[in-house]
DRENTORKOL-3810 file (N, C-alpha, C; in nm, 4 decimals):
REM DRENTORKOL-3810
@n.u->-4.0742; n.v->9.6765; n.w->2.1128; ca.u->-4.1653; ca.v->9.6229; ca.w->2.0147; c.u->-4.1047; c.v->9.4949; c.w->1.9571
@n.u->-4.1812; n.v->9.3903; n.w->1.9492; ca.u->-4.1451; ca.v->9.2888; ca.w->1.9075; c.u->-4.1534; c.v->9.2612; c.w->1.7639
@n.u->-4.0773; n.v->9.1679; n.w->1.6687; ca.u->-4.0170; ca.v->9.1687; ca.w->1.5364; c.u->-4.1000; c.v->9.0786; c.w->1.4905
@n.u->-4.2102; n.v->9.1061; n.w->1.4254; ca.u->-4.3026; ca.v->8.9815; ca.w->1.3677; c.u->-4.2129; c.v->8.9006; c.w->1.2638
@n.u->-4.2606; n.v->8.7411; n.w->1.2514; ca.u->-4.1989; ca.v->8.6736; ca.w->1.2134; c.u->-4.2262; c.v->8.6219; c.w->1.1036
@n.u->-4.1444; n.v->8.5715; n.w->0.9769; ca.u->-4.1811; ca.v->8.5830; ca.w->0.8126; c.u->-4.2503; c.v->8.4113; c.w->0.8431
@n.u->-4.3513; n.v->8.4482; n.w->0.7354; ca.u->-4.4691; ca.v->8.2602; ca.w->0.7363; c.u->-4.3494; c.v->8.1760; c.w->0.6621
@n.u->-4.2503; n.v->8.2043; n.w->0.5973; ca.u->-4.1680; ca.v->8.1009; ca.w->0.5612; c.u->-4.0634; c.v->8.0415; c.w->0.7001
@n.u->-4.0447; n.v->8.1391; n.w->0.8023; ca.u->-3.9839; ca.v->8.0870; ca.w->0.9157; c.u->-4.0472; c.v->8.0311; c.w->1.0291
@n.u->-4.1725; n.v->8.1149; n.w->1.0186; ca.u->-4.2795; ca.v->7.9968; ca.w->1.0815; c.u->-4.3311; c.v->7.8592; c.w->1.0468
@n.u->-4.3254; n.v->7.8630; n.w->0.9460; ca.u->-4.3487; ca.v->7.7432; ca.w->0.8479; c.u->-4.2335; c.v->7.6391; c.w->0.8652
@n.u->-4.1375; n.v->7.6782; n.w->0.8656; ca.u->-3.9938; ca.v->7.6150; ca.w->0.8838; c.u->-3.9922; c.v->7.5263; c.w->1.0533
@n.u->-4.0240; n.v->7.6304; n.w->1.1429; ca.u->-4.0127; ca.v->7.6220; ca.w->1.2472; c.u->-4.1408; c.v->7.5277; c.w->1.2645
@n.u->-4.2647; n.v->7.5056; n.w->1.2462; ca.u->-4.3646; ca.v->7.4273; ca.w->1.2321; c.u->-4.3296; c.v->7.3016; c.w->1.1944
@n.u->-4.2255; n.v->7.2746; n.w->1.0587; ca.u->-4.2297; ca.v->7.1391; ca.w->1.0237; c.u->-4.1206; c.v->7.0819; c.w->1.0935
@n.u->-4.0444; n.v->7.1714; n.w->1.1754; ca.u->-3.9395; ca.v->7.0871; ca.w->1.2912; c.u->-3.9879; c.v->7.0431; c.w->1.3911
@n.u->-4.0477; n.v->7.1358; n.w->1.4338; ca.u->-4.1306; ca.v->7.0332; ca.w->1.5719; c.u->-4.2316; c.v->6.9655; c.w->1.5246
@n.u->-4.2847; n.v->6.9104; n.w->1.3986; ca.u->-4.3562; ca.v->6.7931; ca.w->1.3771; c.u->-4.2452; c.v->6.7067; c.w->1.3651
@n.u->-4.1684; n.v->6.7347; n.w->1.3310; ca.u->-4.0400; ca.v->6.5744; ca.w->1.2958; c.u->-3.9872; c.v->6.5521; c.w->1.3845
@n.u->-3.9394; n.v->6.6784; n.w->1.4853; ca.u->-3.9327; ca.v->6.6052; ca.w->1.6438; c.u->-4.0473; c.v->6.5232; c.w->1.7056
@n.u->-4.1750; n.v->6.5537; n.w->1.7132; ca.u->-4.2345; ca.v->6.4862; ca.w->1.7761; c.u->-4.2722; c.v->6.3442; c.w->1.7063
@n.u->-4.2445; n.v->6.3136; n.w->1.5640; ca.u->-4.2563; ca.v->6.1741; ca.w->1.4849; c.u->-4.1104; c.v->6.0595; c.w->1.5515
@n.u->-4.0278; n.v->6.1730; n.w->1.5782; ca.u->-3.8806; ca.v->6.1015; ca.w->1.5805; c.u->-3.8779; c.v->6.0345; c.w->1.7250
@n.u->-3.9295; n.v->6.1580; n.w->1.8681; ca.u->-3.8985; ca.v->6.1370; ca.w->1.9667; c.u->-4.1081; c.v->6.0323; c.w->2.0376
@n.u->-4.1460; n.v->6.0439; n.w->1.9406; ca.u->-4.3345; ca.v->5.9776; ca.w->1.9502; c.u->-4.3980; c.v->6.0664; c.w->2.0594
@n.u->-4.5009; n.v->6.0470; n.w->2.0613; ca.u->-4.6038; ca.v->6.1282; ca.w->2.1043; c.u->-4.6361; c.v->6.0406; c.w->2.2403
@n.u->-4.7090; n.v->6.1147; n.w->2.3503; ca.u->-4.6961; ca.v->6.0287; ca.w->2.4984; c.u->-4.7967; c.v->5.9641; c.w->2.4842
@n.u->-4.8217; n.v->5.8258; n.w->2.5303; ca.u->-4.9355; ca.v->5.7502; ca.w->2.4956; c.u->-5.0093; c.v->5.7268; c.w->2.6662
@n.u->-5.1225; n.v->5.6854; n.w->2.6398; ca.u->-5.2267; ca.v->5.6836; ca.w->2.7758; c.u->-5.1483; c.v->5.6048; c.w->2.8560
@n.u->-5.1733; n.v->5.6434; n.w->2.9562; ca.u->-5.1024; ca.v->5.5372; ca.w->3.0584; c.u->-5.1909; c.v->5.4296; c.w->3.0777
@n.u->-5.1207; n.v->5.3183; n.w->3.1121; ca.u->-5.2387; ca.v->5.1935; ca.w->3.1688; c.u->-5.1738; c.v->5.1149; c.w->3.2903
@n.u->-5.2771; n.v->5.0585; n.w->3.3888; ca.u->-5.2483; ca.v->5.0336; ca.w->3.4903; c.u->-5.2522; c.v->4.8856; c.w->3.5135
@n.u->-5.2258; n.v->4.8016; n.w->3.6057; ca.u->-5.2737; ca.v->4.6915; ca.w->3.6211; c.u->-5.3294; c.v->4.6859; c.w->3.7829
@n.u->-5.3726; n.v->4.5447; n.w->3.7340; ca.u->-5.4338; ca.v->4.5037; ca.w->3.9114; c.u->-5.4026; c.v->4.3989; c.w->3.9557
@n.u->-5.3100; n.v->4.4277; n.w->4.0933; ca.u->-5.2944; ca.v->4.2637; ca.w->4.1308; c.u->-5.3565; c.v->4.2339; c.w->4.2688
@n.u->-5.3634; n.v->4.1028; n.w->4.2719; ca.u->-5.4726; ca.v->4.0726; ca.w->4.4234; c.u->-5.3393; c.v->4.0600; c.w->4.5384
@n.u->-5.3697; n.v->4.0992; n.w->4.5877; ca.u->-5.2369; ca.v->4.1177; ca.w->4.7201; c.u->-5.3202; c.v->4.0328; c.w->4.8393
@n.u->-5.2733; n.v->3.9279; n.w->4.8980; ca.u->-5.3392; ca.v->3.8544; ca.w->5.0329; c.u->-5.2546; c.v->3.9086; c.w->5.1264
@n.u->-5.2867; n.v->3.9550; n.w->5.2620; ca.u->-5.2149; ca.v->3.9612; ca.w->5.3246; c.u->-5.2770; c.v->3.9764; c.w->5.5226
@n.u->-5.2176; n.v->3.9025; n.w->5.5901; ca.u->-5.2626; ca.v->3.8461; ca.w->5.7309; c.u->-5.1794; c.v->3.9538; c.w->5.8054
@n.u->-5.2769; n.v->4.0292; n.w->5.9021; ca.u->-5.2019; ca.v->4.0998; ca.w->6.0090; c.u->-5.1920; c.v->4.0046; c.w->6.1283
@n.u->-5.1288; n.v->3.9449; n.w->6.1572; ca.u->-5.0848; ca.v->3.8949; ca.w->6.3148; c.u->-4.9894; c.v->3.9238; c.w->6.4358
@n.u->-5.0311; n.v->3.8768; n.w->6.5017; ca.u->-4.9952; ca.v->3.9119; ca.w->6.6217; c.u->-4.8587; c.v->3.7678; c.w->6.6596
@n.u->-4.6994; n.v->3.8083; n.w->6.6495; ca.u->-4.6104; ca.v->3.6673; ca.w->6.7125; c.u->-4.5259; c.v->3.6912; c.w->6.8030
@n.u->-4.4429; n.v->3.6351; n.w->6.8126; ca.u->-4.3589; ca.v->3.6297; ca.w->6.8770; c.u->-4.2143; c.v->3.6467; c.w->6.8043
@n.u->-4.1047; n.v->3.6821; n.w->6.8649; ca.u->-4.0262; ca.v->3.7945; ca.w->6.7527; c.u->-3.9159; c.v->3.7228; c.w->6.8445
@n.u->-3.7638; n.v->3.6598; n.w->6.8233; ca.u->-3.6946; ca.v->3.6464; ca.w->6.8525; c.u->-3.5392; c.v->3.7654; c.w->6.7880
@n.u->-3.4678; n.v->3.8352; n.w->6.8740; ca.u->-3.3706; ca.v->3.9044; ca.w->6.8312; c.u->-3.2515; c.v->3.8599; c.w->6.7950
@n.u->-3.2264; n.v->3.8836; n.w->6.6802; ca.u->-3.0402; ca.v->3.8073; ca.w->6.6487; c.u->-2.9678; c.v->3.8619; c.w->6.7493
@n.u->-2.8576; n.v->3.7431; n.w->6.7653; ca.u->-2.7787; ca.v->3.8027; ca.w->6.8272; c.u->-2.8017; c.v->3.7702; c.w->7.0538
@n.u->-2.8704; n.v->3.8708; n.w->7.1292; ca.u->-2.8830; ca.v->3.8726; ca.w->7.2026; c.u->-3.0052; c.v->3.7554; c.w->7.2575
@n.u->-3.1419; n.v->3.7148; n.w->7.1328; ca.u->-3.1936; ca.v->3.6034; ca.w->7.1651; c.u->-3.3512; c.v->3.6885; c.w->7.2615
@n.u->-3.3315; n.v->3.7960; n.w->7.2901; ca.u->-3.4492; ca.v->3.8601; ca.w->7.3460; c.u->-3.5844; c.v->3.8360; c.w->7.2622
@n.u->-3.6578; n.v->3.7815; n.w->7.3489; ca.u->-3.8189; ca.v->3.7295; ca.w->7.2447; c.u->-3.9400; c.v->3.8646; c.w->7.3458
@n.u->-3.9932; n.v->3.9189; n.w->7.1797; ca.u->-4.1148; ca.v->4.0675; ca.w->7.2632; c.u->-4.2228; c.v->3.9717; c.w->7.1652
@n.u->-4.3354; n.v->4.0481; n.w->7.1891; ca.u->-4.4327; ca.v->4.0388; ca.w->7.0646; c.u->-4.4424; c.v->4.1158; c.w->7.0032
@n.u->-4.5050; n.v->4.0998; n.w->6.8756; ca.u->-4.4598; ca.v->4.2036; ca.w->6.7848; c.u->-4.5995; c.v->4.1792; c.w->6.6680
@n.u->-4.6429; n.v->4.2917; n.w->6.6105; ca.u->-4.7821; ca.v->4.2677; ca.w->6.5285; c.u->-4.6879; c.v->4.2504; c.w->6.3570
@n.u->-4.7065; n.v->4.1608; n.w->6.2758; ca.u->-4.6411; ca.v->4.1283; ca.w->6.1394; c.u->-4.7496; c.v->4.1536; c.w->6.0520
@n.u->-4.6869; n.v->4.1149; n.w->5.9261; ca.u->-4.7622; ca.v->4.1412; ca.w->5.8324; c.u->-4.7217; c.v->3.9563; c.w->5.7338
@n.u->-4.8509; n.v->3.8727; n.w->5.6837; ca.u->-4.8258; ca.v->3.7563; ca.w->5.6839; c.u->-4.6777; c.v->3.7193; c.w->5.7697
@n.u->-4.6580; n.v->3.7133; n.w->5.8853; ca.u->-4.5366; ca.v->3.6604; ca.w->5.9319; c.u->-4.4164; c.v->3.7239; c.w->5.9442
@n.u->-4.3960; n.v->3.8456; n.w->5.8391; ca.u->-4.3172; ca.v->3.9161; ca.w->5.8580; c.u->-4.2906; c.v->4.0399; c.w->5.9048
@n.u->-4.1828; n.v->4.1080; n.w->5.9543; ca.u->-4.1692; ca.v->4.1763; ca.w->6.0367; c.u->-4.0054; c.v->4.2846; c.w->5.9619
@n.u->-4.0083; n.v->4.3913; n.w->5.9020; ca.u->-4.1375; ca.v->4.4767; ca.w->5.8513; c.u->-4.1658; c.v->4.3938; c.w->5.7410
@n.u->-4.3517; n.v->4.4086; n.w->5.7010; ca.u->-4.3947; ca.v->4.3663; ca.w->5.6338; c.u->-4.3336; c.v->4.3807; c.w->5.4630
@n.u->-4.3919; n.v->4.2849; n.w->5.3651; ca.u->-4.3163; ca.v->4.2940; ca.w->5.2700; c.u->-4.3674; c.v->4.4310; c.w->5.1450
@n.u->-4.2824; n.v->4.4430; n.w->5.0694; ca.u->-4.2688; ca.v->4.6102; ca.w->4.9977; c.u->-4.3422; c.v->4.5254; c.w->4.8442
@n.u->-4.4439; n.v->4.6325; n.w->4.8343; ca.u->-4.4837; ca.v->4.6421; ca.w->4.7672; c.u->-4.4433; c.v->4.7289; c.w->4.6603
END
Protein backbone atom coordinates (compact mmCIF):
# COMPACT_ATOMS: atom_id res chain seq x y z
CA UNK A 1 0.00 0.00 0.00
CA UNK A 2 1.23 3.16 -0.93
CA UNK A 3 1.87 6.28 1.65
CA UNK A 4 -0.33 9.19 0.56
CA UNK A 5 1.41 12.34 0.48
CA UNK A 6 0.88 15.60 2.93
CA UNK A 7 -0.56 18.92 0.44
CA UNK A 8 2.26 20.81 2.20
CA UNK A 9 4.86 18.33 0.43
CA UNK A 10 3.05 18.36 -2.57
CA UNK A 11 2.84 21.87 -2.57
CA UNK A 12 6.57 22.07 -1.91
CA UNK A 13 7.32 19.68 -4.55
CA UNK A 14 4.96 21.74 -7.08
CA UNK A 15 6.75 25.05 -6.52
CA UNK A 16 10.21 23.27 -7.40
CA UNK A 17 9.47 22.12 -10.55
CA UNK A 18 7.94 25.51 -11.47
CA UNK A 19 11.38 27.21 -10.63
CA UNK A 20 13.10 24.55 -12.46
CA UNK A 21 11.27 25.02 -15.41
CA UNK A 22 11.56 29.27 -15.10
CA UNK A 23 15.40 28.64 -14.47
CA UNK A 24 16.11 25.89 -17.11
CA UNK A 25 12.86 27.81 -19.82
CA UNK A 26 10.29 26.08 -21.33
CA UNK A 27 10.90 24.39 -25.09
CA UNK A 28 9.90 26.83 -27.65
CA UNK A 29 8.33 25.92 -31.32
CA UNK A 30 10.74 24.99 -33.56
CA UNK A 31 11.20 27.03 -36.80
CA UNK A 32 12.58 26.14 -39.99
CA UNK A 33 14.06 27.87 -42.87
CA UNK A 34 14.16 27.61 -46.67
CA UNK A 35 16.91 27.77 -48.89
CA UNK A 36 16.86 27.54 -52.81
CA UNK A 37 19.52 24.93 -53.61
CA UNK A 38 20.49 25.01 -57.72
CA UNK A 39 21.91 22.13 -58.66
CA UNK A 40 23.00 20.41 -62.39
CA UNK A 41 23.25 16.62 -62.74
CA UNK A 42 25.89 15.99 -65.49
CA UNK A 43 27.41 13.73 -67.18
CA UNK A 44 32.00 14.40 -67.39
CA UNK A 45 34.79 13.25 -67.63
CA UNK A 46 36.74 12.35 -64.35
CA UNK A 47 40.51 12.32 -64.36
CA UNK A 48 42.27 10.07 -61.36
CA UNK A 49 45.09 11.50 -59.08
CA UNK A 50 47.88 9.99 -59.19
CA UNK A 51 47.65 7.18 -61.97
CA UNK A 52 45.90 9.88 -64.55
CA UNK A 53 43.09 7.16 -65.62
CA UNK A 54 40.10 9.33 -67.27
CA UNK A 55 36.20 7.12 -66.93
CA UNK A 56 33.00 9.09 -67.11
CA UNK A 57 31.38 9.72 -64.36
CA UNK A 58 27.62 11.38 -63.65
CA UNK A 59 28.41 14.75 -60.98
CA UNK A 60 26.49 16.83 -59.27
CA UNK A 61 27.08 20.75 -60.56
CA UNK A 62 30.65 19.43 -61.53
CA UNK A 63 31.37 17.69 -58.64
CA UNK A 64 32.10 14.37 -57.85
CA UNK A 65 30.70 13.30 -54.78
CA UNK A 66 28.32 15.91 -54.98
CA UNK A 67 28.35 18.71 -52.42
CA UNK A 68 26.80 18.05 -48.57
CA UNK A 69 24.18 19.63 -47.73
Amino acid sequence: MMKRQSPQLMAIAGAIALAMAGLTGLPSEASAKTHDVKMTAMEVEIVTEGTGEKYRAWTFSGQMPGPVF
